[in-house]
Backbone as CSV, one residue per row, in Angstrom:
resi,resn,N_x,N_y,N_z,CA_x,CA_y,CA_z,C_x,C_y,C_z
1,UNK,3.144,7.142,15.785,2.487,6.216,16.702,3.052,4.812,16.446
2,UNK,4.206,3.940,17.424,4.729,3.031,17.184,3.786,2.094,17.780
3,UNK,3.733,0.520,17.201,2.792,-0.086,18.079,4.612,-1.032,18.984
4,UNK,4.046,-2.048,19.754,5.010,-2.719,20.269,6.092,-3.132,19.504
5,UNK,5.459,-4.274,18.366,6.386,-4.508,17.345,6.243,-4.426,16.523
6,UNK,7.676,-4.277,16.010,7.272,-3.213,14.231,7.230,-3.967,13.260
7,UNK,6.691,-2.963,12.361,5.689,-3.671,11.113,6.737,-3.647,9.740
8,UNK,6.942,-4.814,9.621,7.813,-4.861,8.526,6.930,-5.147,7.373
9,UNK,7.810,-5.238,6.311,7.614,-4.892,4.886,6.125,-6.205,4.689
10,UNK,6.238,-7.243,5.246,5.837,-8.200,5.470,4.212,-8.159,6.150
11,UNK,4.002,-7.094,6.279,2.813,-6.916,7.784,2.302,-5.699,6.535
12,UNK,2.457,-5.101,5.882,1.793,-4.487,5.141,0.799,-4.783,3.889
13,UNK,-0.468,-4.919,3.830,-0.918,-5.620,2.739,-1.786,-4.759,2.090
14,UNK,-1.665,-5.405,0.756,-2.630,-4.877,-0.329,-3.800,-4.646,-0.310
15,UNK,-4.309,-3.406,-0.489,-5.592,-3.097,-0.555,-5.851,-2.095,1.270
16,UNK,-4.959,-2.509,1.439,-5.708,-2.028,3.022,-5.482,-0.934,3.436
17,UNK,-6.302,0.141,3.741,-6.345,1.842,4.026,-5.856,2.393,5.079
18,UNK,-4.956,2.967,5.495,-4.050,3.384,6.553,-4.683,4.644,6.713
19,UNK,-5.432,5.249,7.945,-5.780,6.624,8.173,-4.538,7.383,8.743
20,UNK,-4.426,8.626,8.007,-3.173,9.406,8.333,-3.406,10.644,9.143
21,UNK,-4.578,10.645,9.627,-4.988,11.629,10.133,-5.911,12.910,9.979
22,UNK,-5.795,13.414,10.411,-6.263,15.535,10.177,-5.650,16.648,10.420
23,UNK,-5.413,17.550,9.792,-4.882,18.750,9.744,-5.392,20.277,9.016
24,UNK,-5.343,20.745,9.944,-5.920,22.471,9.508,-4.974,23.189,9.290
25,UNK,-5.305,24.410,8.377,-4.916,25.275,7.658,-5.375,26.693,8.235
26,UNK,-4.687,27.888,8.651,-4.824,29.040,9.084,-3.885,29.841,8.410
27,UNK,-4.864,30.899,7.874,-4.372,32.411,7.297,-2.696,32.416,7.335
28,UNK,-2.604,32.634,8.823,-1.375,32.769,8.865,-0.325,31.705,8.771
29,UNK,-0.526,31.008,8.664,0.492,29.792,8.662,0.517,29.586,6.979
30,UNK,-0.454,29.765,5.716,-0.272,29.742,4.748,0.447,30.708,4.005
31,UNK,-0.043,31.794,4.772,1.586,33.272,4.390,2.467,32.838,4.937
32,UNK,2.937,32.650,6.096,4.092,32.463,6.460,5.239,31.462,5.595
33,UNK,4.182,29.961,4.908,4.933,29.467,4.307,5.476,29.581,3.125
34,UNK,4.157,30.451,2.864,4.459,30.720,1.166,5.231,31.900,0.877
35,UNK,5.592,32.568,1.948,6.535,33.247,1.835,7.757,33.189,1.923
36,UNK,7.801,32.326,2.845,9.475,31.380,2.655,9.983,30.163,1.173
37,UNK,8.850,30.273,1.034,8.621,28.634,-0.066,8.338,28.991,-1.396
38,UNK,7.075,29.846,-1.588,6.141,29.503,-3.419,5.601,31.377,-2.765
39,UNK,5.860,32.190,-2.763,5.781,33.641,-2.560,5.001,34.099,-3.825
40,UNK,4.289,33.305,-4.078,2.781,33.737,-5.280,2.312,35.000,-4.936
41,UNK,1.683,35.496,-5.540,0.273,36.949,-4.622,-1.023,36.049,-4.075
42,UNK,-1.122,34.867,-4.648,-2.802,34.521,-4.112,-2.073,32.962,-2.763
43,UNK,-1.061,32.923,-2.466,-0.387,33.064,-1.127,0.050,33.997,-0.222
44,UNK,0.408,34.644,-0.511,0.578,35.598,0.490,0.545,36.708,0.710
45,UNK,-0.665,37.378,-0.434,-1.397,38.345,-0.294,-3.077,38.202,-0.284
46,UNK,-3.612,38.443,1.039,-5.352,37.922,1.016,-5.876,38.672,0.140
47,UNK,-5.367,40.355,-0.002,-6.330,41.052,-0.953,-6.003,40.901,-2.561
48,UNK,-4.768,40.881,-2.799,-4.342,40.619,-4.058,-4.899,39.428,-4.410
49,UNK,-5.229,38.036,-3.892,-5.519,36.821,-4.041,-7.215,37.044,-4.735
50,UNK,-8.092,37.831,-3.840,-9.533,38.376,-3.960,-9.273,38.162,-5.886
51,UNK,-8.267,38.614,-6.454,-8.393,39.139,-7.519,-8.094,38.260,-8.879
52,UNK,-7.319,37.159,-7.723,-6.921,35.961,-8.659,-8.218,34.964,-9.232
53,UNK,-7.396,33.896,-10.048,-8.109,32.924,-10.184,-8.911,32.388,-9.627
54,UNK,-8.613,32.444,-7.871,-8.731,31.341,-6.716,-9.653,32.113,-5.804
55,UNK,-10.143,33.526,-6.310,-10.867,34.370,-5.637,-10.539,34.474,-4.097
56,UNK,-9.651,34.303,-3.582,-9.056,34.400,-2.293,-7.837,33.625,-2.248
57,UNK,-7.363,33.844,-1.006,-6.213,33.201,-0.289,-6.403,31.558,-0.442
58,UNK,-4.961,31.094,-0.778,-5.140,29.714,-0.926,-3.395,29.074,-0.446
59,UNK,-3.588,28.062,-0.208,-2.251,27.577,0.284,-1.768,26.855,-0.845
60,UNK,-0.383,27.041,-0.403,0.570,26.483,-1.721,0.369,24.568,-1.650
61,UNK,0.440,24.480,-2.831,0.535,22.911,-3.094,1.263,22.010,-2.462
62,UNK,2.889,22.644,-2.460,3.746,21.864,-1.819,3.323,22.312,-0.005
63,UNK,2.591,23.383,0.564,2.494,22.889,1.767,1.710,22.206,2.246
64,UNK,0.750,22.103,1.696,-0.668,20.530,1.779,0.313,19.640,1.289
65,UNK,1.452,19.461,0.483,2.042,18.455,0.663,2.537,17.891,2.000
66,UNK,3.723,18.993,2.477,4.220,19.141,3.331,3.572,18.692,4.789
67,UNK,2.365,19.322,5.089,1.750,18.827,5.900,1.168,17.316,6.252
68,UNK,0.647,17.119,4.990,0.443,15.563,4.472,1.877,14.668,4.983
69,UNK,2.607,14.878,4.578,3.895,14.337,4.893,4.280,14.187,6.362
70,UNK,4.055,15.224,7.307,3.952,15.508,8.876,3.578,13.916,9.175
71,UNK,1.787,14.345,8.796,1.234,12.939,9.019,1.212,11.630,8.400
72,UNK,2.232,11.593,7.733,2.383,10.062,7.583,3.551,9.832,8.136
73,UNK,4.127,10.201,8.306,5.377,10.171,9.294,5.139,10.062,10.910
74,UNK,3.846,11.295,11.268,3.676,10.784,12.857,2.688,9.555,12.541
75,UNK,1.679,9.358,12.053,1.077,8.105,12.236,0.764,7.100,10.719
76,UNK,1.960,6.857,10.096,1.940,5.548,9.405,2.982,4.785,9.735
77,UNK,4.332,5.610,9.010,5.411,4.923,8.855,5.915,4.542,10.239
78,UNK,6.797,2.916,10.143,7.288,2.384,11.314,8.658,3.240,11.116
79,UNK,9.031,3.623,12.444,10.723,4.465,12.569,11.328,3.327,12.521
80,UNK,11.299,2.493,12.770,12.144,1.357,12.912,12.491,0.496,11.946
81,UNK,11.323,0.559,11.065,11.480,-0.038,9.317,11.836,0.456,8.486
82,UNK,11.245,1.728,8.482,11.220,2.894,7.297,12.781,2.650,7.258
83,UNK,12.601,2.910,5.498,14.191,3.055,4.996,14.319,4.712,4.053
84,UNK,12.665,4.906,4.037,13.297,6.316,3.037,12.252,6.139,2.000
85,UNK,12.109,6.992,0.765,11.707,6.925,-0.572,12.550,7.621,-1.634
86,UNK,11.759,6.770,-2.819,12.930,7.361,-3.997,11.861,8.537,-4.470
87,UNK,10.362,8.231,-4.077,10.045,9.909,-4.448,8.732,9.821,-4.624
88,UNK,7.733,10.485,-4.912,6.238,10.496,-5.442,6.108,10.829,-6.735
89,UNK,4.781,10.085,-6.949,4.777,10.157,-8.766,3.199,10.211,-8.769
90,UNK,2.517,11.304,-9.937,1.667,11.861,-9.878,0.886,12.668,-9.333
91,UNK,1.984,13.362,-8.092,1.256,14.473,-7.452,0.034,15.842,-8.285
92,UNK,-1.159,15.413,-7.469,-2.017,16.031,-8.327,-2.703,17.096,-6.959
93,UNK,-2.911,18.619,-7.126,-3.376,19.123,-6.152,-4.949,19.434,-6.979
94,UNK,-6.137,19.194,-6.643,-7.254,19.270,-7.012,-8.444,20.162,-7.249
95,UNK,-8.114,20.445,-5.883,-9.078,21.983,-4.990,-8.338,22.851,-4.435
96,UNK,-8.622,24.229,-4.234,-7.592,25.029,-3.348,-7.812,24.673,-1.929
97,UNK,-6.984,24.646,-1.191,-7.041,24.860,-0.042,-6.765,25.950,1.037
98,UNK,-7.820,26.408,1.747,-8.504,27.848,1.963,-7.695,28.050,3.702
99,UNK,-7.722,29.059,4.120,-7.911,29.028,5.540,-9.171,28.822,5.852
100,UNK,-8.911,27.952,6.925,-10.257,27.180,8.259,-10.612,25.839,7.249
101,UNK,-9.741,25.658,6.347,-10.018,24.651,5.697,-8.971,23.051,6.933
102,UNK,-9.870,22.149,7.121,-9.134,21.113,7.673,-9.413,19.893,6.753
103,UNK,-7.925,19.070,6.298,-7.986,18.002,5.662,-7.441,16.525,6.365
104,UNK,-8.107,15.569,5.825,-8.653,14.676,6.618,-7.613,13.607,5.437
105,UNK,-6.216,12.738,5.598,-6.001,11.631,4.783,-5.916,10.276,4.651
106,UNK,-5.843,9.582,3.858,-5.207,8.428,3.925,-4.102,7.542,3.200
107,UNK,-3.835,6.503,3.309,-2.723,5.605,2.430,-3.362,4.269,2.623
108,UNK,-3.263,4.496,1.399,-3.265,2.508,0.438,-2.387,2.206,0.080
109,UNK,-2.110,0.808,0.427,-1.293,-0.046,-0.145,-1.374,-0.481,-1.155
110,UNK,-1.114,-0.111,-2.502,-1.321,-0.299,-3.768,-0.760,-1.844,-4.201
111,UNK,0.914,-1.874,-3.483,1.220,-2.962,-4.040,2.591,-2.929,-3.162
112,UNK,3.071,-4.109,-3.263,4.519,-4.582,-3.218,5.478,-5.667,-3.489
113,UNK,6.352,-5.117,-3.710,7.226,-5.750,-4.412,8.939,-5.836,-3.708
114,UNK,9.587,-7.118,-3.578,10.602,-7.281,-2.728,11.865,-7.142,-3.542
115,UNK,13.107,-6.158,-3.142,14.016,-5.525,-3.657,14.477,-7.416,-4.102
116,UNK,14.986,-6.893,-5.260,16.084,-8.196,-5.781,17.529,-7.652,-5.609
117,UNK,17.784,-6.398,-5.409,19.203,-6.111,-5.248,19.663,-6.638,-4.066
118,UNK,18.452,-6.093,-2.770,18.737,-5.974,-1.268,17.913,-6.784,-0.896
119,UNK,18.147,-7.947,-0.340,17.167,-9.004,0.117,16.496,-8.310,1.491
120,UNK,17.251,-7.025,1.951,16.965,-7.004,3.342,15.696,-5.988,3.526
121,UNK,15.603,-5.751,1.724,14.083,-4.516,1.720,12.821,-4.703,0.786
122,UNK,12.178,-4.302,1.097,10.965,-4.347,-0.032,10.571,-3.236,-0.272
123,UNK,9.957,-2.894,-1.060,9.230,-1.436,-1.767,7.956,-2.058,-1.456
124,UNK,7.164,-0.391,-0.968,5.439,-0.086,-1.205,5.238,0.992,-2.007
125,UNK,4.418,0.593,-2.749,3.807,1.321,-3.732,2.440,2.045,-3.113
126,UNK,2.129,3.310,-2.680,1.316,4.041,-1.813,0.207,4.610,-2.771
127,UNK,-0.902,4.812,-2.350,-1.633,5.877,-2.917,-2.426,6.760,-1.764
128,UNK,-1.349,7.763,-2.160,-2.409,8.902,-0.935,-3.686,9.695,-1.461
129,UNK,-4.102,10.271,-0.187,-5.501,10.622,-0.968,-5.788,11.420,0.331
130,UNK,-6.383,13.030,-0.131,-6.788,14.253,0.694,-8.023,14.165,0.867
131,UNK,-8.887,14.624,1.174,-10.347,15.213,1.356,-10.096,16.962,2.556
132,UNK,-10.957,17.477,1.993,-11.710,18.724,3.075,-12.657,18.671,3.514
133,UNK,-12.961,19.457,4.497,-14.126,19.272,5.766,-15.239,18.931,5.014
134,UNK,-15.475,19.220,3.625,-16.443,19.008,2.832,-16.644,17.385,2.154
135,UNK,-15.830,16.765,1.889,-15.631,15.029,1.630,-15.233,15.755,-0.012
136,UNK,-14.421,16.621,-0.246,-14.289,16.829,-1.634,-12.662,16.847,-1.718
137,UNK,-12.000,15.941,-3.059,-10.796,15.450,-2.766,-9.611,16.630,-2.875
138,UNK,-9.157,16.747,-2.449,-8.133,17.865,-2.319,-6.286,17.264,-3.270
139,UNK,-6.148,16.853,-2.964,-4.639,15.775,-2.960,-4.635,14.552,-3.534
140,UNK,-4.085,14.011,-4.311,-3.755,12.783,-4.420,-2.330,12.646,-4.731
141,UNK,-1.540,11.726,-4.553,-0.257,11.135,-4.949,0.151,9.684,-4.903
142,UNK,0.451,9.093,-5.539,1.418,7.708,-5.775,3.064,8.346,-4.587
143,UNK,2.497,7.124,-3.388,3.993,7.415,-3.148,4.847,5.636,-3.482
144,UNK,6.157,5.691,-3.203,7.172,4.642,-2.794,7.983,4.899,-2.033
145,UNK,7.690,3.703,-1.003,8.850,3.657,0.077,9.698,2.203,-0.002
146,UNK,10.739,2.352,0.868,10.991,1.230,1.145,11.190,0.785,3.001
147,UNK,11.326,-0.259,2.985,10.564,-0.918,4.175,11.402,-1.896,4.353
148,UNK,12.237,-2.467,6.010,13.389,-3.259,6.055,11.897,-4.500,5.836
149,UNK,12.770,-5.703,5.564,11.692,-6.965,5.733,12.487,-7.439,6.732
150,UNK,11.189,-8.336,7.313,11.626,-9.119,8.692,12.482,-9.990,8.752
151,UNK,13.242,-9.959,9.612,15.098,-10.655,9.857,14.440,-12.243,9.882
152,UNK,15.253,-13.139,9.053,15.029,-14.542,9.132,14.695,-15.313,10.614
């Protein structure tokens, strides 16, 4: 979701909560991935799962990542600023996440700080954060991006 004009490194401030959206989870879409991806038994087997830890079917970590990622991409990041990231730090998955389970996220602006190499970028320091239909936290991660800053 672009607004008119884009939001440079400059237009982003501390403390302030970016809603990233909602997204659901179905049976089949959690086999499907975890079978291409993290091919566990309590992914992509419902009855074998019954038997696990997780007492049922549960989706893989990295695809509640993955999904998470969808949505900050369709509704945070500016296409026009965004420069990329060097990566996430402290990815923590919390709760399982079930089929008919829908999660709800956001991003904080933790902090930022303006490249000294590249005058033409700044880094954000992110903190994401999951919930399920229940308000119980699912996800968290520290992300960093970087972000063009606004042309003189």
């Amino acid at each position: 979701m672009q607004s008119e004009s884009p939001r440079y490194w400059e237009d982003y401030e501390v403390g302030a909560k970016y809603p990233l959206g909602s997204t659901g989870f179905t049976a089949d879409e959690i086999v499907d991935f975890a079978r291409q991806f993290d091919p566990q038994s309590f992914h992509v087997d419902a009855e074998a799962a019954k038997g696990s830890l997780f007492g049922g079917l549960i989706a893989s970590g990295w695809h509640v990542a993955a999904k998470l990622m969808r949505l900050f991409v369709d509704n945070y990041i500016d296409k026009r600023t965004a420069l990329g990231s060097p990566g996430l730090d402290e990815l923590r998955w919390l709760k399982p996440v079930r089929p008919g389970d829908t999660l709800t996220a956001w991003v904080e602006c933790a902090a930022k700080v303006p490249s000294q190499s590249r005058p033409t970028l700044g880094v954000i320091h992110e903190h994401w954060t999951a919930t399920n239909q229940k308000g119980e936290l699912v996800m968290t991660a520290k992300g960093i991006n970087m972000v063009r800053r606004r042309p003189a």
